[in-house]
N, C-alpha and C positions, 0 to 999 in steps of 0.2 A: 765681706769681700775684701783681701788683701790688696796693699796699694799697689800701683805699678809704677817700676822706675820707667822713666823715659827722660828725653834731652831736647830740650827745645830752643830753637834758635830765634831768637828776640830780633826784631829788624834792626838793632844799631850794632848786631853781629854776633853779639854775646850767646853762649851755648850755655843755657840755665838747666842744671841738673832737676828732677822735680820728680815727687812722688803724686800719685793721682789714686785716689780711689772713691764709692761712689756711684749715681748713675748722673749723666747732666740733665740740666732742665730741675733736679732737686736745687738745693739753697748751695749757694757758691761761696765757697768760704776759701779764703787763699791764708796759707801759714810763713810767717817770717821768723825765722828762727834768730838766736843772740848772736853774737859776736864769735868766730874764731867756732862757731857748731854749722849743721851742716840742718837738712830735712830732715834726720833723725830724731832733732834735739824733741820734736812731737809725735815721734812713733808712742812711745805711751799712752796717750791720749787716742791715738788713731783708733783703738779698737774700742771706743768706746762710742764712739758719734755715730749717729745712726746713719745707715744702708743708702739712706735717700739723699744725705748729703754727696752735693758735689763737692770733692775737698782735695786741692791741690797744697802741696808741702815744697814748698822751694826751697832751693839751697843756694842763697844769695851771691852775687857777683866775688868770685874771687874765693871764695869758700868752695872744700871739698872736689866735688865734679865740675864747678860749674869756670866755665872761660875766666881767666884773670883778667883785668883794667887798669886804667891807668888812675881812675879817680874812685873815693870809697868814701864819699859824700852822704851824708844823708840824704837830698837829694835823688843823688845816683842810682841807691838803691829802691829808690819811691818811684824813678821813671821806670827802671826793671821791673818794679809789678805793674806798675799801671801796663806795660809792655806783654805782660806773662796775660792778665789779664783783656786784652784787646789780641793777643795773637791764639787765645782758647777761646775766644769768643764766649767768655763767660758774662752775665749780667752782673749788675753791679754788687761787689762781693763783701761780706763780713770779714771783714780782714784782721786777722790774730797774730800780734806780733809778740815774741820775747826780749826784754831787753833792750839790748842792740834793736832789734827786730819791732819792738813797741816804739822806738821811735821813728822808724822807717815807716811804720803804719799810719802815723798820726803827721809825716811828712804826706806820705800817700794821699789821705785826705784834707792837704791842705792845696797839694798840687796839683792834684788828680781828683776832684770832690764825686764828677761822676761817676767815676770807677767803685768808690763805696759805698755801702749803705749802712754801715757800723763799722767800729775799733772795739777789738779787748785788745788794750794797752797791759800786758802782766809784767810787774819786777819794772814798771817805765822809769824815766827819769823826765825831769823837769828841764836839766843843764847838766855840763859834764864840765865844764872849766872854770868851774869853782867849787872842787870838789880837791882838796889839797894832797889827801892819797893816792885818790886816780894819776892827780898830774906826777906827782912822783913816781907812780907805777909806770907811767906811760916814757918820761921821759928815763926813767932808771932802768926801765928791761924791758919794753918792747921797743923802742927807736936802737937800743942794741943788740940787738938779735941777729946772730951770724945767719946763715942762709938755711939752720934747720933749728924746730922749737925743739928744746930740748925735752923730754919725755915729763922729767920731773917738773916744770913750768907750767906743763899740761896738766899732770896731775894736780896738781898744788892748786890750780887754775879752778878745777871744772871740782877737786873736795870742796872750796872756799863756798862755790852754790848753793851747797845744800845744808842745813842743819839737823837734818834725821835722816832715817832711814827710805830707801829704795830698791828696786828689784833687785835681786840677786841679777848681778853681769851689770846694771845697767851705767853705771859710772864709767867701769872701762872701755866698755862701748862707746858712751860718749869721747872720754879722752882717746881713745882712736879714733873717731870722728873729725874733732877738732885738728890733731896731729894731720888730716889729709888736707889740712888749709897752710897751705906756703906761709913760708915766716915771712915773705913779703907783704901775703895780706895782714897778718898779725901788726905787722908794724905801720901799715898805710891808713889802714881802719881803725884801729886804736890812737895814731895822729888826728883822723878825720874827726874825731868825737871831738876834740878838744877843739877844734876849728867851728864846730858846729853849733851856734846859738840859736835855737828855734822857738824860743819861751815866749817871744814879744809876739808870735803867729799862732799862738795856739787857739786863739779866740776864733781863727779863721773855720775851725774844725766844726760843722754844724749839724753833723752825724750824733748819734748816740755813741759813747764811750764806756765803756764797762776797765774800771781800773783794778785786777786782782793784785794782792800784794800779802808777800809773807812776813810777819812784824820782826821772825829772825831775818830778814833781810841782813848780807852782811855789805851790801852793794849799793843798793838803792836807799837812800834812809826815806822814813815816816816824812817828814820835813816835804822831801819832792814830791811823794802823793797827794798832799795839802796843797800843794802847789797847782799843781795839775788840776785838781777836781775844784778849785780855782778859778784857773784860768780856760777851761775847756769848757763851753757852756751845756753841754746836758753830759756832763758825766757822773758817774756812778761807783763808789768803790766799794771793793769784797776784801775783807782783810783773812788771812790764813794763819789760825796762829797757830806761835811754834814752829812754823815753817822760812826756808830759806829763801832765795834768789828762783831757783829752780822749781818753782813750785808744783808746775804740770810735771814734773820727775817724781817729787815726791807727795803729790795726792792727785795722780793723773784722771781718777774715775770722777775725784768732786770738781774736778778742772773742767771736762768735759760735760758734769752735768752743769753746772754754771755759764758756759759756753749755749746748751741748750736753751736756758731759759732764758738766755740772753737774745737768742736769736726770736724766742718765741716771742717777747716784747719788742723787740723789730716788724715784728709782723702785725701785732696790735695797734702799735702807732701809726702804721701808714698809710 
């Protein structure tokens, strides 16, 4: 069953772009995508999860379709799903995050514990403001960013993800994706990481956590999955090797069966 776009309006006013497909009443699985991507960034994966999941793909505040704000919080984005999730009346959901998106999940169920019932945390980070490239990155070219990302920033951006190969289109796809998120969000949201220290609260997390991670990572190092699996108390890591940042882009079937088996051990333990 193909997804379907629709637009939903969160009660604090936000109009959350969102793909859906699915029947409900199956396992509720909500998608947060990385930084500066949209609900696409798991179209890959989509076709692969089975018919009876319920699986909603958001496209985070300020990205792509969805209503711009004034705040790009980690936080922020963790009351938007608990929000996405309370206004679908979905039960409490598996929630998959990229990235960006992984640590919005793992905010999700620190803020929001009833709304989850598991995290895949994929490509997460442990901290972002002690990370001496990112902060150069951040303050050398996205705090100045005139009012459009420029194409090649985009591209340069969303090749850095990956370390092999993926579908044929599917790269520029993505970087036309990303290019439909305002340079305002680009610059708000990549401040907002560096503002954001969440590592002293992860213990708070009491869910199951499934940590995938690619060892070509060129983003996340090894270092912060150590971390994580840590400081998160029932976490679990799957390493991809070979593989980049992006790793549901580039081995989207083993992403999804890993996803699978991850839910099915949610269902065993409860």
């Amino acid at each position: 069953m193909p997804a379907t776009l629709q637009h939903v309006r969160l009660p604090n006013g936000l109009v959350i772009e969102c793909a859906e497909q699915g029947r409900r009443g199956g396992a509720a699985v909500l998608l947060l995508h990385g930084i500066t991507d949209t609900w696409r960034s798991f179209e890959p994966v989509l076709r692969w999860l089975p018919p009876d999941w319920h699986v909603v793909s958001m496209t985070q505040r300020g990205h792509g379709g969805s209503s711009s704000a004034a705040s790009y919080r980690t936080r922020d984005f963790a009351a938007d799903a608990a929000a996405m999730v309370a206004t679908l009346e979905l039960p409490p959901v598996l929630v998959v995050g990229h990235s960006m998106g992984a640590v919005n999940a793992l905010r999700l169920a620190i803020d929001h514990p009833a709304a989850v019932r598991g995290v895949v945390a994929a490509g997460g980070f442990a901290s972002f403001s002690d990370k001496p490239e990112l902060v150069d990155f951040v303050q050398g070219q996205m705090l100045t960013l005139d009012e459009q990302v420029p194409r090649e920033l985009a591209e340069s951006f969303q090749r850095d993800t990956v370390a092999g190969p993926v579908a044929p289109g599917l790269l520029q796809t993505m970087v036309d994706e990303c290019l439909r998120t305002p340079a305002a969000t680009w610059r708000g949201a990549f401040a907002a990481l560096l503002d954001d220290d969440f590592s002293t609260e992860l213990h708070k997390v009491q869910v199951s956590v499934l940590l995938p991670w690619g060892d070509a990572d060129a983003f996340s190092p090894e270092s912060d999955q150590q971390r994580l699996q840590r400081q998160l108390p029932r976490a679990t890591r799957v390493v991809y090797n070979g593989v980049g940042h992006a790793l549901h882009w580039e081995q989207p079937r083993r992403f999804a069966d890993d996803l699978m088996a991850f839910e099915r051990s949610l269902r065993v333990s409860c």
